[in-house]
PAGUFI-992384 format. One record per residue (C-alpha): residue number from 0; residue in one letter; x, y, z. Coordinates in nm, 4 decimals. Layout:
<fidrens>
@pos:NUM&code:a&px:X&py:Y&pz:Z
...
</fidrens>
This chain:
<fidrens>
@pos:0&code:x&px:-3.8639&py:-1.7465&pz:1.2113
@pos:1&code:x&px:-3.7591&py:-1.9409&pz:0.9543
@pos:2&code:x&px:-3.9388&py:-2.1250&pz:0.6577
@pos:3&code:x&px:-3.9622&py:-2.4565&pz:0.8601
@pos:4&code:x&px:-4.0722&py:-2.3578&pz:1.1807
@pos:5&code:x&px:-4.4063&py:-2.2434&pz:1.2602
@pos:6&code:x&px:-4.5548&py:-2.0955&pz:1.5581
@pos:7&code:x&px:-4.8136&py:-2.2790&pz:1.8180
@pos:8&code:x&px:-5.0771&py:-2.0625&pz:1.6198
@pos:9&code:x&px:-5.0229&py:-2.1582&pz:1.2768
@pos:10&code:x&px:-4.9785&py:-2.5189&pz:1.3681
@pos:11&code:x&px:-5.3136&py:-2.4880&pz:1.5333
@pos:12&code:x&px:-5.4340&py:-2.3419&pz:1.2331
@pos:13&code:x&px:-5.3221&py:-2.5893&pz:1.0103
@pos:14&code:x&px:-5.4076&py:-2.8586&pz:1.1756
@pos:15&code:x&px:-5.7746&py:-2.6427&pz:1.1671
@pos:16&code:x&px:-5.7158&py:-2.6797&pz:0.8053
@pos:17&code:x&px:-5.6738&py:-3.0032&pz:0.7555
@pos:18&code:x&px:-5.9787&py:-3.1271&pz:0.9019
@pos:19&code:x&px:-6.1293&py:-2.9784&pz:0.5616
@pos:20&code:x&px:-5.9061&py:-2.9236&pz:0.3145
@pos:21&code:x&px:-5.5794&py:-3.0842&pz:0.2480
@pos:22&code:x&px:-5.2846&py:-2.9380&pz:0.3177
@pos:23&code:x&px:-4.9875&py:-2.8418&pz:0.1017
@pos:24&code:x&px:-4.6414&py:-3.0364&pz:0.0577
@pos:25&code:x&px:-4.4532&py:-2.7705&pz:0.2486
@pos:26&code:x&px:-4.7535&py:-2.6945&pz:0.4862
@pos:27&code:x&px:-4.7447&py:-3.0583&pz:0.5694
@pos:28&code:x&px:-4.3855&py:-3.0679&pz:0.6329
@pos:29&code:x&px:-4.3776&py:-2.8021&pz:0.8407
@pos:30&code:x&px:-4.7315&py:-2.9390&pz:1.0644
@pos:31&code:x&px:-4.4758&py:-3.2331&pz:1.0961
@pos:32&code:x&px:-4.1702&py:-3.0941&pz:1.1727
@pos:33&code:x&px:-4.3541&py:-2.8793&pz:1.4738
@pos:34&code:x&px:-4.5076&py:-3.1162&pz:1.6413
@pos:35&code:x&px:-4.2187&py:-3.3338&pz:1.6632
@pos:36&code:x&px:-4.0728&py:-3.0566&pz:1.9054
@pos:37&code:x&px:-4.3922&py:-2.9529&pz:2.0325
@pos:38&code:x&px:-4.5632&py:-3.2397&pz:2.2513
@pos:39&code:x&px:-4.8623&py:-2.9863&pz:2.3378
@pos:40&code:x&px:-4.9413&py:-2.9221&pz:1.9615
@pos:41&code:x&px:-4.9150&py:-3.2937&pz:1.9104
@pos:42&code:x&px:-5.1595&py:-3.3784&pz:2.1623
@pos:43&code:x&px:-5.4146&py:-3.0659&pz:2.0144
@pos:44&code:x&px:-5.4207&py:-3.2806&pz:1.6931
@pos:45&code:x&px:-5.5235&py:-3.5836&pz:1.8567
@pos:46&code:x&px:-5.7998&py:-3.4036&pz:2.0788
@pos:47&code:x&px:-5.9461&py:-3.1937&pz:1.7846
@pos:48&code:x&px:-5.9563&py:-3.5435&pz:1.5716
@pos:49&code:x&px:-6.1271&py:-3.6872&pz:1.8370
@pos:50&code:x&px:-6.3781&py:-3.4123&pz:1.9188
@pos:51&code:x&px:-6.4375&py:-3.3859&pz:1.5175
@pos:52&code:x&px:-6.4968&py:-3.7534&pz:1.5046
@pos:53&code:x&px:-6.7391&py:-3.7621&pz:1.8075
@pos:54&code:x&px:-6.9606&py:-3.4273&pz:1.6824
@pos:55&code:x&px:-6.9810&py:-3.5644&pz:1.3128
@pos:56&code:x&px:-7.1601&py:-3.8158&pz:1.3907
@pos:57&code:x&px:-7.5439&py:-3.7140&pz:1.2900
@pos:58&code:x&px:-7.7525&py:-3.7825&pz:1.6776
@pos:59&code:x&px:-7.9911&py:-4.0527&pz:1.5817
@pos:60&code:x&px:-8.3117&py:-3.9099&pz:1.6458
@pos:61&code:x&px:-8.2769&py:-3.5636&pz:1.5299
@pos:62&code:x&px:-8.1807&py:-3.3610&pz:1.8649
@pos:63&code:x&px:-7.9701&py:-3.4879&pz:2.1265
@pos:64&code:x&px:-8.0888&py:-3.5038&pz:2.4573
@pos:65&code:x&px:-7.9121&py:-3.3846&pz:2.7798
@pos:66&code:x&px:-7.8339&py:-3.7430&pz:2.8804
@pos:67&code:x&px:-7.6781&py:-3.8147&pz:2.5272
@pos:68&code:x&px:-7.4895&py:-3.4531&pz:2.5633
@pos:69&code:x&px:-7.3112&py:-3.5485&pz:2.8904
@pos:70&code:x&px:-7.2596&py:-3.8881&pz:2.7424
@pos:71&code:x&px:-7.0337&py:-3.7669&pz:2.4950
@pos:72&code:x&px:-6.8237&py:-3.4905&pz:2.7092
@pos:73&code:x&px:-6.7596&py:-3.8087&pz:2.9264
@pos:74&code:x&px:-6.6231&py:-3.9914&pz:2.6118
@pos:75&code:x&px:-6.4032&py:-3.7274&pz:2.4740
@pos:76&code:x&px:-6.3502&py:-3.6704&pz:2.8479
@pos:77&code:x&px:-6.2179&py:-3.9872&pz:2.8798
@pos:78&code:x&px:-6.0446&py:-4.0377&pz:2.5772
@pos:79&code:x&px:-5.8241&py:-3.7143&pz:2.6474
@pos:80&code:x&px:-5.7307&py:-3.8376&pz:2.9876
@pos:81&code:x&px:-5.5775&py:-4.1577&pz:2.8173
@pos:82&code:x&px:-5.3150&py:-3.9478&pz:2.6415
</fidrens>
């Protein structure tokens, strides 16, 4: 495969990556160039933003409770749908 083109994997990995470190020129580049070919890696990126967004937040009493659990799968549940 060529310099450009990455696999499903290493996109997935990358975009893994970038949700803690940032990523280099060329790995950047190529992220972008995949997943404007690759609709199913795009919408990966999207979900794993919004399931890293929604579990980052600190629950507000210490543990969550069940209700507050199911609450969220129905928002990321949701939110997935949408796309």
């Amino acid at each position: 495969m060529n310099k450009l083109l990455l696999s499903c994997l290493r996109a997935t990995e990358l975009m893994e990556k970038k949700l803690h470190i940032k990523l280099s020129f060329t790995e950047r580049l190529q992220l972008k160039a995949h997943k404007m070919i690759c609709k199913a890696c795009a919408d990966y990126e999207k979900q794993t933003y919004l399931i890293d967004s929604v579990l980052s937040k600190p629950p507000q009493n210490g543990n969550p409770s069940q209700e507050e659990i199911e609450s969220l799968k129905k928002v990321i549940l949701t939110k997935i749908s949408k796309d």
